[in-house]
C-alpha positions in Angstrom: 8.7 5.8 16.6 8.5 1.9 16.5 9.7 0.1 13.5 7.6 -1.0 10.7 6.8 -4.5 10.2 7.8 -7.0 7.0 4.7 -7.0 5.1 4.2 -8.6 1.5 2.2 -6.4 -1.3 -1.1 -8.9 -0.7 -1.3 -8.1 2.9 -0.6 -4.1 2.1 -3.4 -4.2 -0.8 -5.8 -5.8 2.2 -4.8 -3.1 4.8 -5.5 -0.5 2.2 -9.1 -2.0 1.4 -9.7 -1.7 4.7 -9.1 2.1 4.6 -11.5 2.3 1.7 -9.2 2.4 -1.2 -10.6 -0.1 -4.0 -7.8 -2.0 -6.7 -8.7 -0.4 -10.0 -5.7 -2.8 -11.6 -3.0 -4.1 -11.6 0.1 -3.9 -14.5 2.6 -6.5 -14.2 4.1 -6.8 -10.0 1.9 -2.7 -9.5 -1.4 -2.8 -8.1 -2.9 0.8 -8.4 -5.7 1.3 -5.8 -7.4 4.4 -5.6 -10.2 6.0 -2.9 -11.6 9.1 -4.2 -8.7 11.6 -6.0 -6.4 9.9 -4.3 -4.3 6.9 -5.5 -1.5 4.8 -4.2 0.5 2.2 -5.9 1.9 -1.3 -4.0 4.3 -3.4 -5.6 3.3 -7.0 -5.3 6.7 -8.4 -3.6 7.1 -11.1 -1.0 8.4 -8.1 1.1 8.0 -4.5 0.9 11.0 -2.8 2.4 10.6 -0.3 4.9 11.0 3.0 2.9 8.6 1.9 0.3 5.8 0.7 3.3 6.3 4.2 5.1 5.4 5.7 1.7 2.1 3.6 1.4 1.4 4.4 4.9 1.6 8.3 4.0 -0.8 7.7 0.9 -3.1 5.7 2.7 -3.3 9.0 5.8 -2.0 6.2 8.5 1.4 7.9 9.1 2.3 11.6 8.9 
C-alpha cells in the first residue's frame, strides 16, 4: 500500500466535497461535514497526520 500524502484540513474538506459530503459547521479547528447519515469530522490543521487522514479516508468510502 503506498503512503499517504501531507494534506492540510482545507485541502481534505475540498476532497470530501468532491465526494458529495457538504460542511454543515464548523466549532473551533472541527469542520463536521456530513453526506446523507453519514458524517465525518476534519480538523482544520496545517497538516493532518497520517492516522487521522486514513480515518477520513475510511469515512469518506475511499480506503477500506
Amino acid at each position: 500500500m503506498p503512503s499517504l500524502p501531507v494534506v492540510s484540513g482545507n485541502e481534505a474538506v475540498r476532497a470530501l466535497q468532491r465526494l458529495g459530503f457538504t460542511v454543515i459547521r464548523q466549532r473551533g479547528s472541527h469542520i463536521i461535514l456530513s453526506k446523507g447519515s453519514q458524517g465525518c469530522v476534519v480538523p482544520n490543521h496545517r497538516e493532518i497526520k497520517t492516522g487521522t487522514l486514513a480515518g477520513l479516508l475510511k469515512q469518506g468510502g475511499g480506503f477500506n
